[in-house]
Gaussian input, Z-matrix of N, CA and C with variables (Angstrom, degrees):
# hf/3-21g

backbone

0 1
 N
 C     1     B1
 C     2     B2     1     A1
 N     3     B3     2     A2     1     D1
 C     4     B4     3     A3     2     D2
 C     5     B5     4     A4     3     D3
 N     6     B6     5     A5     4     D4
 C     7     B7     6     A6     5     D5
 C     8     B8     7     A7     6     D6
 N     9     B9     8     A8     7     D7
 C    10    B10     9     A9     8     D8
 C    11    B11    10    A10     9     D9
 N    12    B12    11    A11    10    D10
 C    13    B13    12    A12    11    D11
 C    14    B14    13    A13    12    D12
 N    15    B15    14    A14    13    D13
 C    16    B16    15    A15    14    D14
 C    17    B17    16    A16    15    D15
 N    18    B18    17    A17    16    D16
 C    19    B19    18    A18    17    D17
 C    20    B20    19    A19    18    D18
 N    21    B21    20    A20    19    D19
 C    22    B22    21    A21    20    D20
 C    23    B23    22    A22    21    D21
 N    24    B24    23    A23    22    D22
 C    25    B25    24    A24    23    D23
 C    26    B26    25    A25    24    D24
 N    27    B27    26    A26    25    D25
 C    28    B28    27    A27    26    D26
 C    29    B29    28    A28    27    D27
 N    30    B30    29    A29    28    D28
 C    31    B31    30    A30    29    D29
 C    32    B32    31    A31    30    D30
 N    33    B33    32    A32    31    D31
 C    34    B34    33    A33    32    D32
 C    35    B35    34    A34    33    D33
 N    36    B36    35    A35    34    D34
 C    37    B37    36    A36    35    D35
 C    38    B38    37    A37    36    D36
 N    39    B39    38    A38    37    D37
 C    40    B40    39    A39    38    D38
 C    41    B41    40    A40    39    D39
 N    42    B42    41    A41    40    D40
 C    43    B43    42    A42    41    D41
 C    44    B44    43    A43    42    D42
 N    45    B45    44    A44    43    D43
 C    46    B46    45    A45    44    D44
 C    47    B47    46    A46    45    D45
 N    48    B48    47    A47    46    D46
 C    49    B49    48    A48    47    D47
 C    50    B50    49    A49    48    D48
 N    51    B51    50    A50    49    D49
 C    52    B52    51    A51    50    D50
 C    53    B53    52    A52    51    D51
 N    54    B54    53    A53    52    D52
 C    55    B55    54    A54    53    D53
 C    56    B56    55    A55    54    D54
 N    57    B57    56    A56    55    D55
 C    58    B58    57    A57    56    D56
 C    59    B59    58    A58    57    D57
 N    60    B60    59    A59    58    D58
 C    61    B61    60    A60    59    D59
 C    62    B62    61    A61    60    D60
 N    63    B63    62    A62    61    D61
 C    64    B64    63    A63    62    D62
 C    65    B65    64    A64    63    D63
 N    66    B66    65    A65    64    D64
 C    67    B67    66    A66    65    D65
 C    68    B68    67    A67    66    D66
 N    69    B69    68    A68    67    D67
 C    70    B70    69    A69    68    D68
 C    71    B71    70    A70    69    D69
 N    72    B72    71    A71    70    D70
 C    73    B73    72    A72    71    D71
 C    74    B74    73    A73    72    D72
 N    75    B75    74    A74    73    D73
 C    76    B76    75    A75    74    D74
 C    77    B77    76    A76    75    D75
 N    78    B78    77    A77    76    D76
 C    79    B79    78    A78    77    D77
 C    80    B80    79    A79    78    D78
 N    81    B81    80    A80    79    D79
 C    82    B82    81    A81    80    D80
 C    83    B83    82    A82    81    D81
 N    84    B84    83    A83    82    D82
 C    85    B85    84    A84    83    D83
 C    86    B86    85    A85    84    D84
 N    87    B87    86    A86    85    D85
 C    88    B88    87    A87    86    D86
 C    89    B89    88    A88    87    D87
 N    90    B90    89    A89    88    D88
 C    91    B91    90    A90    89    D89
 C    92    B92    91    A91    90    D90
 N    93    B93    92    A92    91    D91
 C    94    B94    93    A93    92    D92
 C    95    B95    94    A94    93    D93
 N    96    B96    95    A95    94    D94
 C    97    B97    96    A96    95    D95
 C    98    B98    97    A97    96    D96
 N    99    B99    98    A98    97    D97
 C   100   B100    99    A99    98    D98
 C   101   B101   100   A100    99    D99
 N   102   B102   101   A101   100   D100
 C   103   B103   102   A102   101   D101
 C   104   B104   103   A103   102   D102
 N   105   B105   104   A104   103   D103
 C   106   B106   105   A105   104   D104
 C   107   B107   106   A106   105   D105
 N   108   B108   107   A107   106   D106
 C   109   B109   108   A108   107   D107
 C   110   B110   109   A109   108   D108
 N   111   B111   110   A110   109   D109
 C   112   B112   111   A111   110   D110
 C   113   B113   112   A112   111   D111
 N   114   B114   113   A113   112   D112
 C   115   B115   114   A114   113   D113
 C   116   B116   115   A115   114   D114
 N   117   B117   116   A116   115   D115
 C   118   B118   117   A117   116   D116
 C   119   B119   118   A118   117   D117
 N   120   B120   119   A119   118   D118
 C   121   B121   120   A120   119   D119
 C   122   B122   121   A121   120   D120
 N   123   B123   122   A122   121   D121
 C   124   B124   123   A123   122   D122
 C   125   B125   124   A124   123   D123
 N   126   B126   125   A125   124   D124
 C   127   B127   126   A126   125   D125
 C   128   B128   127   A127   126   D126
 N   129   B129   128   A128   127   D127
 C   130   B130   129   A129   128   D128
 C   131   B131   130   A130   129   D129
 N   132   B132   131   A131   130   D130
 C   133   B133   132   A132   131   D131
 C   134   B134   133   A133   132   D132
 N   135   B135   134   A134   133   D133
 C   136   B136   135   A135   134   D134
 C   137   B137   136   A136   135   D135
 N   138   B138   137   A137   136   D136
 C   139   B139   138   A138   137   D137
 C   140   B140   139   A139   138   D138
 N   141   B141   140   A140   139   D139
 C   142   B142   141   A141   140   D140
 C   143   B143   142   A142   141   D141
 N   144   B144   143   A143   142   D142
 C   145   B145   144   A144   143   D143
 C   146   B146   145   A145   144   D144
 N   147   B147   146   A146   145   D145
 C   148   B148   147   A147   146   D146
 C   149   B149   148   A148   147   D147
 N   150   B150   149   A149   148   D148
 C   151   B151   150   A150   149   D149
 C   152   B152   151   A151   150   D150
 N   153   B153   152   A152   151   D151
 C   154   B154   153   A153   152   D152
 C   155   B155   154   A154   153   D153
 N   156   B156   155   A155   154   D154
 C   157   B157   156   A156   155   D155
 C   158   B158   157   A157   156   D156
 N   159   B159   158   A158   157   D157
 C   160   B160   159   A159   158   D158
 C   161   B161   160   A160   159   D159
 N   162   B162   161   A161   160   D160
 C   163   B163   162   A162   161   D161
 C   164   B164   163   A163   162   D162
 N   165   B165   164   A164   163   D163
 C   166   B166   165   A165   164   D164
 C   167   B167   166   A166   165   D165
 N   168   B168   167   A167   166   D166
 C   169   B169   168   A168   167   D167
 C   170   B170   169   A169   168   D168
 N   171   B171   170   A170   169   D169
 C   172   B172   171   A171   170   D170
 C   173   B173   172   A172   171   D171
 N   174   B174   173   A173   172   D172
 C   175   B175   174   A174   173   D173
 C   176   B176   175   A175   174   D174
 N   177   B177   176   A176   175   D175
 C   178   B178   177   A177   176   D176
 C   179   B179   178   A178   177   D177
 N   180   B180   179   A179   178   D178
 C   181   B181   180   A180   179   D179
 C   182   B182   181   A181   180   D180
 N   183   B183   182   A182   181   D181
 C   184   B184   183   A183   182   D182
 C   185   B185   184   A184   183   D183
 N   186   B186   185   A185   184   D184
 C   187   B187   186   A186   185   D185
 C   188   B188   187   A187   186   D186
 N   189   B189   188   A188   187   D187
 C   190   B190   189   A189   188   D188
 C   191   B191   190   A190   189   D189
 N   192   B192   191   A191   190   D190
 C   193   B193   192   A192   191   D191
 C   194   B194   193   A193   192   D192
 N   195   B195   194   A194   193   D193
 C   196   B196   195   A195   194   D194
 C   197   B197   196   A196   195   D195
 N   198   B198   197   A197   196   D196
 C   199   B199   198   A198   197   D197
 C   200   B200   199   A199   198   D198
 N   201   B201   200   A200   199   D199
 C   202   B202   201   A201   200   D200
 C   203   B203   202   A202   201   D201
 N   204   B204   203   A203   202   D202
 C   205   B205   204   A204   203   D203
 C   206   B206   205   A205   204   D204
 N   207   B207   206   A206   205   D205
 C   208   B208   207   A207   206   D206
 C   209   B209   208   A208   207   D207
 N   210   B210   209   A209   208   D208
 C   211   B211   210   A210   209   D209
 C   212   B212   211   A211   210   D210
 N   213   B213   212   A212   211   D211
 C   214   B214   213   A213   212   D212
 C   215   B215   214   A214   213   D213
 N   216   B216   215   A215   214   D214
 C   217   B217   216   A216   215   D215
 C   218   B218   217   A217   216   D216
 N   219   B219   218   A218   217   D217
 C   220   B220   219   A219   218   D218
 C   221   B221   220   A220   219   D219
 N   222   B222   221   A221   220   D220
 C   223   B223   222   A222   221   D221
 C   224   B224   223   A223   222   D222
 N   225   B225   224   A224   223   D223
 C   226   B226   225   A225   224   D224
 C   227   B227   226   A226   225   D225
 N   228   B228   227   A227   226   D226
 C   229   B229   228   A228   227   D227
 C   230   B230   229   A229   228   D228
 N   231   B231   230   A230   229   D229
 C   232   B232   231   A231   230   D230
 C   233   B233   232   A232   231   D231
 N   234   B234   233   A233   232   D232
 C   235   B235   234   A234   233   D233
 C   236   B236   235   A235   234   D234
 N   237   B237   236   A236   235   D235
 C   238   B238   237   A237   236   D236
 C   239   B239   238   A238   237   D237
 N   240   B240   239   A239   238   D238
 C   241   B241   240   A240   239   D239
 C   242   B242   241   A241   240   D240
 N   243   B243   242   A242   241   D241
 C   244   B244   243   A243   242   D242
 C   245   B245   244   A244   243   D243
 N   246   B246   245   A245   244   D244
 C   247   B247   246   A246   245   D245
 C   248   B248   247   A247   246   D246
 N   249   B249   248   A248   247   D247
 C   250   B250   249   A249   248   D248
 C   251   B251   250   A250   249   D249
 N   252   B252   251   A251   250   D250
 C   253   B253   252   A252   251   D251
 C   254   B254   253   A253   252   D252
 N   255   B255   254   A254   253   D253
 C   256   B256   255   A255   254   D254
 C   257   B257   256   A256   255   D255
 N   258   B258   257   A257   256   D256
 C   259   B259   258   A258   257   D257
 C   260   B260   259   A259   258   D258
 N   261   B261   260   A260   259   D259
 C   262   B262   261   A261   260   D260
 C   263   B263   262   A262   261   D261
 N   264   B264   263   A263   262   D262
 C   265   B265   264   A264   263   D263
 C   266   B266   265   A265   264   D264
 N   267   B267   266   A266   265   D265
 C   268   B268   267   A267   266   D266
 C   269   B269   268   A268   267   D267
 N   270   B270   269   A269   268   D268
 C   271   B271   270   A270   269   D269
 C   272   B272   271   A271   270   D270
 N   273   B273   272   A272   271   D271
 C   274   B274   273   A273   272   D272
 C   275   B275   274   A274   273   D273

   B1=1.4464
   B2=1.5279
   B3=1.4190
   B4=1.4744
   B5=1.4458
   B6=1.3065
   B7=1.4417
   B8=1.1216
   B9=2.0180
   B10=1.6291
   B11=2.0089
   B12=1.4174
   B13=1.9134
   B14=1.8637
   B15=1.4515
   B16=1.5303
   B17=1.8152
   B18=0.9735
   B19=1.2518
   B20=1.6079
   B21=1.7173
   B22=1.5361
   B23=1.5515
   B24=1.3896
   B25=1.4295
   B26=1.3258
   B27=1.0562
   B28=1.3839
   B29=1.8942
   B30=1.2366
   B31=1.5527
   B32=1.4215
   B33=1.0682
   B34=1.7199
   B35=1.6991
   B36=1.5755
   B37=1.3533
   B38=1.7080
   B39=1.2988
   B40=1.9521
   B41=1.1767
   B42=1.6588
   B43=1.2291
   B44=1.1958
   B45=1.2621
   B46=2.0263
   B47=1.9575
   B48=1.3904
   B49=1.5356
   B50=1.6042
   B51=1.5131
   B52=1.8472
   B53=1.2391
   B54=0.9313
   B55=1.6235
   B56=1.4147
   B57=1.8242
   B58=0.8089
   B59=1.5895
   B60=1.1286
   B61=1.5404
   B62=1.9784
   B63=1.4354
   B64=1.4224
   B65=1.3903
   B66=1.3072
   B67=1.5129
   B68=1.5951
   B69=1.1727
   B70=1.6197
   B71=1.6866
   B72=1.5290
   B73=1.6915
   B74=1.7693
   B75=1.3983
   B76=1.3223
   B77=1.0503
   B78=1.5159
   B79=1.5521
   B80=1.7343
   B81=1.2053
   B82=1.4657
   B83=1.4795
   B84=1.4023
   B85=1.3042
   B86=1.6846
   B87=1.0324
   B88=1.6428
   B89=1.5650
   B90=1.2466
   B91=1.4972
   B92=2.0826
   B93=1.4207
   B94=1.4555
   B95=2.1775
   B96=1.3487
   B97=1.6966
   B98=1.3408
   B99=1.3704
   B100=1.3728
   B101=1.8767
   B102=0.9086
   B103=1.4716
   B104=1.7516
   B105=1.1497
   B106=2.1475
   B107=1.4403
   B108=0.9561
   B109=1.6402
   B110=1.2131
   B111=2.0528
   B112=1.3418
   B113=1.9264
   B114=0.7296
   B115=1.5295
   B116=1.3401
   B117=0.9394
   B118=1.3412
   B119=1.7621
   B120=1.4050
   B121=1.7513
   B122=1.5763
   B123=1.1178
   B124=1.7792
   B125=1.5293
   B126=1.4006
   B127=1.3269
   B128=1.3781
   B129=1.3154
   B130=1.6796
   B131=1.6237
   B132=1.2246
   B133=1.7418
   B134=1.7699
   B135=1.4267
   B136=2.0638
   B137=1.8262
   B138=1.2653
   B139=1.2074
   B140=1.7963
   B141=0.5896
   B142=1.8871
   B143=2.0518
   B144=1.9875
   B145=1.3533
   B146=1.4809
   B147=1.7324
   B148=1.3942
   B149=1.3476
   B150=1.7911
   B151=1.3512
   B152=1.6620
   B153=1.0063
   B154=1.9311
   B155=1.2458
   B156=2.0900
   B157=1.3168
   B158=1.3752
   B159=1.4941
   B160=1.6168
   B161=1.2787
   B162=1.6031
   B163=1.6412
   B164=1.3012
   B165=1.6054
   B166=1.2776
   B167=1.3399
   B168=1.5522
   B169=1.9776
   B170=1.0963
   B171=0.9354
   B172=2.0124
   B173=0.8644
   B174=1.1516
   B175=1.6560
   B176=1.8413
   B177=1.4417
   B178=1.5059
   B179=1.9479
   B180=1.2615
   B181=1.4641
   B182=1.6336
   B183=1.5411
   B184=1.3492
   B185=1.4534
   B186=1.1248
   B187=1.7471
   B188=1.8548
   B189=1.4434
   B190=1.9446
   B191=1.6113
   B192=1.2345
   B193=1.1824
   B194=1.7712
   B195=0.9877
   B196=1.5879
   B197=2.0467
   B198=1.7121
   B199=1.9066
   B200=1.0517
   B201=1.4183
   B202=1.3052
   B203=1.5272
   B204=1.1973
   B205=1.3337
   B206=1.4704
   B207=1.6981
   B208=1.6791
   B209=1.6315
   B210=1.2027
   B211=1.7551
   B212=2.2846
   B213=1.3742
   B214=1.5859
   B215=1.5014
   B216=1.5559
   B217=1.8508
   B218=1.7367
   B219=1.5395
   B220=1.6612
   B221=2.1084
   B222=1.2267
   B223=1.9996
   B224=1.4087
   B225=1.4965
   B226=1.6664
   B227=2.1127
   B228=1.1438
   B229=1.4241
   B230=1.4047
   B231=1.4787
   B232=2.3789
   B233=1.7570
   B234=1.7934
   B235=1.8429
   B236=1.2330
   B237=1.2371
   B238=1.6421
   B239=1.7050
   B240=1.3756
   B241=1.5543
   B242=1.6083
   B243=1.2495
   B244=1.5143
   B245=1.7742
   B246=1.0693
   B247=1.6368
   B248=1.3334
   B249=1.6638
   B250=1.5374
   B251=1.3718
   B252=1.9287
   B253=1.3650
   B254=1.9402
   B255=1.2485
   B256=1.0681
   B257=1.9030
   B258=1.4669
   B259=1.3269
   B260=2.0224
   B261=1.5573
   B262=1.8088
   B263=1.0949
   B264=1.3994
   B265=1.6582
   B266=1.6434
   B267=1.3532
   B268=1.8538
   B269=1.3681
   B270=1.6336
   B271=1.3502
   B272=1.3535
   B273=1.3993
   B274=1.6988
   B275=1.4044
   A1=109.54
   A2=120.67
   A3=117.42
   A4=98.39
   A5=102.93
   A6=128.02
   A7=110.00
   A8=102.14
   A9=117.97
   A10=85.57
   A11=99.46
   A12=85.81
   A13=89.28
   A14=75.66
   A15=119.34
   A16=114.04
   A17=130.53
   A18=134.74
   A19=95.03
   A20=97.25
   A21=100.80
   A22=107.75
   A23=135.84
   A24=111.57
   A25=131.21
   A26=110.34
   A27=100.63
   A28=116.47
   A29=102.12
   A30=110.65
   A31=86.53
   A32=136.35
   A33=128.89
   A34=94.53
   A35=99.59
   A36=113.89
   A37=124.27
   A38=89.51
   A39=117.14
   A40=112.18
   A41=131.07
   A42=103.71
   A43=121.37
   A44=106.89
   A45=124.37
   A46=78.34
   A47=116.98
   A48=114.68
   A49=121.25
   A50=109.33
   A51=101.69
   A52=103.51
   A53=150.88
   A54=161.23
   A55=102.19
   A56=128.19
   A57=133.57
   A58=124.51
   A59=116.47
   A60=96.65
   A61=94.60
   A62=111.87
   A63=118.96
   A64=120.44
   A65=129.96
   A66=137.64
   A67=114.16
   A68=145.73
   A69=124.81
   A70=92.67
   A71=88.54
   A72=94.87
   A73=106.33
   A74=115.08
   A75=106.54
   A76=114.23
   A77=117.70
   A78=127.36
   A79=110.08
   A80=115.36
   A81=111.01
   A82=110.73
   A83=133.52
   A84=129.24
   A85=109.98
   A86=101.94
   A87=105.99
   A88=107.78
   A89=112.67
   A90=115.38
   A91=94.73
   A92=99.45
   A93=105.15
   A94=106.81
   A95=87.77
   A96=75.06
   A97=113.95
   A98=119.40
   A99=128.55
   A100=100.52
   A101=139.28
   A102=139.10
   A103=109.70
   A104=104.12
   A105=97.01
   A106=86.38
   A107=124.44
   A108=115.87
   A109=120.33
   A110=117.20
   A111=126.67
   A112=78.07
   A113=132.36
   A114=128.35
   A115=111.59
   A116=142.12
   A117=141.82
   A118=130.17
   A119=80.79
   A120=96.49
   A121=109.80
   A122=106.39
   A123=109.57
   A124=114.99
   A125=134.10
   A126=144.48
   A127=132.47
   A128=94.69
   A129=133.87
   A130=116.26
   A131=84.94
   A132=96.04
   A133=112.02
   A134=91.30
   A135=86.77
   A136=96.41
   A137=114.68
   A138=140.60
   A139=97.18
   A140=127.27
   A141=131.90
   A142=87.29
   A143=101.71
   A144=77.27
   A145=138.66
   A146=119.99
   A147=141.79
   A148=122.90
   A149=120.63
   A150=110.92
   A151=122.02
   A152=112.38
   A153=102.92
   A154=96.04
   A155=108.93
   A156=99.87
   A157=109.43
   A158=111.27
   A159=122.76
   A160=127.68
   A161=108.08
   A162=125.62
   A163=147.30
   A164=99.92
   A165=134.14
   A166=127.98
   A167=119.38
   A168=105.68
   A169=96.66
   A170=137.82
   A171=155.93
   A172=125.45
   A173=102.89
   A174=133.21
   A175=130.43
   A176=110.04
   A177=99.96
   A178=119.85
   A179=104.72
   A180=113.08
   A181=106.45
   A182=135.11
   A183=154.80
   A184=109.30
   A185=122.69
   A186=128.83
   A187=96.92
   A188=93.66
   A189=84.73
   A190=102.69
   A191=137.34
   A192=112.75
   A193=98.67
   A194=126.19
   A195=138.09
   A196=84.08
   A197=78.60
   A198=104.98
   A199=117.09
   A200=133.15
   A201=131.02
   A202=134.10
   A203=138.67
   A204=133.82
   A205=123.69
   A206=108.33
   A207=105.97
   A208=111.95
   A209=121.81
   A210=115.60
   A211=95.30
   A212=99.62
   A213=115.35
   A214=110.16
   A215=107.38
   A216=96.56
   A217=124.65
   A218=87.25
   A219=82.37
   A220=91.87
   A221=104.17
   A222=113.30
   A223=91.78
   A224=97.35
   A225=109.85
   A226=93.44
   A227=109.76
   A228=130.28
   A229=120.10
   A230=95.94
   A231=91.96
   A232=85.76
   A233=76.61
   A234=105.51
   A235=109.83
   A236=116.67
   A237=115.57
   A238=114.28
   A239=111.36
   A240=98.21
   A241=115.38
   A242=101.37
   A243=115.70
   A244=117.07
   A245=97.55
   A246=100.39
   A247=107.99
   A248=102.65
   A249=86.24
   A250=79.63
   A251=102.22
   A252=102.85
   A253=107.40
   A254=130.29
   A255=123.53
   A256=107.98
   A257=105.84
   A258=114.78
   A259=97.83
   A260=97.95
   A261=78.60
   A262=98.79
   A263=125.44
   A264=127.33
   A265=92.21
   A266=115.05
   A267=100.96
   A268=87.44
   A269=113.36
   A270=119.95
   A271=116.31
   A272=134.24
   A273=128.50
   A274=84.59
   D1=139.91
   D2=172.60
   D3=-98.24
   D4=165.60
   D5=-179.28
   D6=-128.91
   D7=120.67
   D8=-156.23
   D9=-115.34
   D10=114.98
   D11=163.12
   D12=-118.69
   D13=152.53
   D14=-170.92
   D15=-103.58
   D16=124.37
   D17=-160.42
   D18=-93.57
   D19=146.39
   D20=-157.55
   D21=-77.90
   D22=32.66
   D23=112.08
   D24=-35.34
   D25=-63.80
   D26=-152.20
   D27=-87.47
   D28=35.96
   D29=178.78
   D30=-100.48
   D31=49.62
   D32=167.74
   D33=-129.61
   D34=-29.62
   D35=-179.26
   D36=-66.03
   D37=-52.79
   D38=-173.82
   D39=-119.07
   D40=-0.47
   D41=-157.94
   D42=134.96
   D43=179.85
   D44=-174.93
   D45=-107.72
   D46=-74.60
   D47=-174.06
   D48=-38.06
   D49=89.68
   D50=176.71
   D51=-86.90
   D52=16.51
   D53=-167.71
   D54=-122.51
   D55=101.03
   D56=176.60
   D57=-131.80
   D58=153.56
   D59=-149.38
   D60=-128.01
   D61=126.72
   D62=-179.27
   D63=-118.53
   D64=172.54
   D65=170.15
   D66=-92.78
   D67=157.74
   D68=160.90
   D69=143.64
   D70=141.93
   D71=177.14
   D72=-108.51
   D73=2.27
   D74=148.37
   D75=-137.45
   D76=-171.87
   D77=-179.42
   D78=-59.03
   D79=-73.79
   D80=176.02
   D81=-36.17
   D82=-49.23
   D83=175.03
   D84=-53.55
   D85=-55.94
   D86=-173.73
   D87=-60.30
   D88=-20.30
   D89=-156.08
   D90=-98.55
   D91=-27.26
   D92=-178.83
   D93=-82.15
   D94=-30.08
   D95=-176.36
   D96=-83.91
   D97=-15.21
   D98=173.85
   D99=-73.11
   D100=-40.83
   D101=164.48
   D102=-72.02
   D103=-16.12
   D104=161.24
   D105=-78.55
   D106=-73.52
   D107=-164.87
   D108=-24.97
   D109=-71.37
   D110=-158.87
   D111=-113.78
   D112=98.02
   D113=146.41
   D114=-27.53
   D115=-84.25
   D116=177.80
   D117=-9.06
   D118=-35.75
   D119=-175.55
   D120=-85.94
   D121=-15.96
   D122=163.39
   D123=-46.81
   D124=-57.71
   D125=154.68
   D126=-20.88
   D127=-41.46
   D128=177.69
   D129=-65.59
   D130=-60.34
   D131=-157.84
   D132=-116.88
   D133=6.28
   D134=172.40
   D135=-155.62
   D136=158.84
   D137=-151.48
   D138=-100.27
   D139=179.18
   D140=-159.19
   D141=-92.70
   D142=-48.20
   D143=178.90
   D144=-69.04
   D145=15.89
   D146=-140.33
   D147=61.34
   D148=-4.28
   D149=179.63
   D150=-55.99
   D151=166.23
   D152=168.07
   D153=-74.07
   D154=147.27
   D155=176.51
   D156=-75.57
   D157=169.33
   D158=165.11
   D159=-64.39
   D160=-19.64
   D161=157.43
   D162=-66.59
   D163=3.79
   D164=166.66
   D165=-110.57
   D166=138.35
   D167=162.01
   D168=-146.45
   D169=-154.28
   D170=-127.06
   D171=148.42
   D172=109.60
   D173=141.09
   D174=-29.53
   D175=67.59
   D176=-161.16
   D177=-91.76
   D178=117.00
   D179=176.98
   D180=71.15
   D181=164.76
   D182=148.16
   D183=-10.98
   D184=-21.77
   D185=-173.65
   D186=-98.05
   D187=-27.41
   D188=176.03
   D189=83.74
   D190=35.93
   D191=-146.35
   D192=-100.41
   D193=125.59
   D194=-148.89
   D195=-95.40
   D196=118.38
   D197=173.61
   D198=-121.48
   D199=101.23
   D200=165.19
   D201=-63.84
   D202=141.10
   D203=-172.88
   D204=-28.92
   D205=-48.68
   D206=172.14
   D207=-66.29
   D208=-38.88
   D209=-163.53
   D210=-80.50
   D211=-27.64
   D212=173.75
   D213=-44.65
   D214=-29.01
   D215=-175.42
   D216=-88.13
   D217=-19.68
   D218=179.01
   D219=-123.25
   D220=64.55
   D221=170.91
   D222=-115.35
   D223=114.49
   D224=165.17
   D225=-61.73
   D226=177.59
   D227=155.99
   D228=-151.61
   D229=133.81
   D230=177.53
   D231=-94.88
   D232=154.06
   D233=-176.15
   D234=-52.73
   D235=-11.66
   D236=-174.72
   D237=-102.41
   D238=-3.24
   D239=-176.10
   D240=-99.41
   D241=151.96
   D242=169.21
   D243=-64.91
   D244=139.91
   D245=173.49
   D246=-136.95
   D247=140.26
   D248=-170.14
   D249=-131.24
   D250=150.06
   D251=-174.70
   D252=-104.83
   D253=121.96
   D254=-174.69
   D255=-119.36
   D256=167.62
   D257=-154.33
   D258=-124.31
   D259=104.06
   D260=-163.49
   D261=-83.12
   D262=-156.89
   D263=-110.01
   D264=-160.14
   D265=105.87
   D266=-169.28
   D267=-136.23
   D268=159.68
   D269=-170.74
   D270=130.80
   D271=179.17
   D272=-178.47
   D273=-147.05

């Protein structure tokens, strides 16, 4: 199982638990079974055409390695890494 934490936005969304745990050998997979779970987070995290939204990126594994929504659709993931979902930061 990977382990997706969610930045405390979104505990208004899912919850007090931002630490959520999915099946999937990529991101879109991981990102779709976590929305079977909480329905809600479908809205959130993918675009009407199912893409990931652009309002999302990730944090992938101990290296931190910063994934944006386009490179997010074809990122394998092993069952063991952390993903952290973060919300970037636009404006002057």
């Amino acid at each position: 199982m990977v382990k997706v934490i969610f930045p405390p936005q979104f505990s208004r969304i899912i919850g007090a638990e931002l630490t959520l745990e999915a099946e999937g050998n990529t991101l879109p997979e991981i990102l779709s079974n976590l929305s079977d779970q909480q329905p809600v987070l479908r809205e959130h995290l993918f675009l009407k055409s199912g893409k990931i939204s652009p309002f999302v990126a990730f944090l992938i594994g101990s290296e931190k390695r910063l994934i944006n929504s386009s490179s997010a659709a074809t990122m394998n993931i092993n069952s063991n890494e952390i993903v952290e979902l973060i919300l970037p930061m636009a404006g002057g």
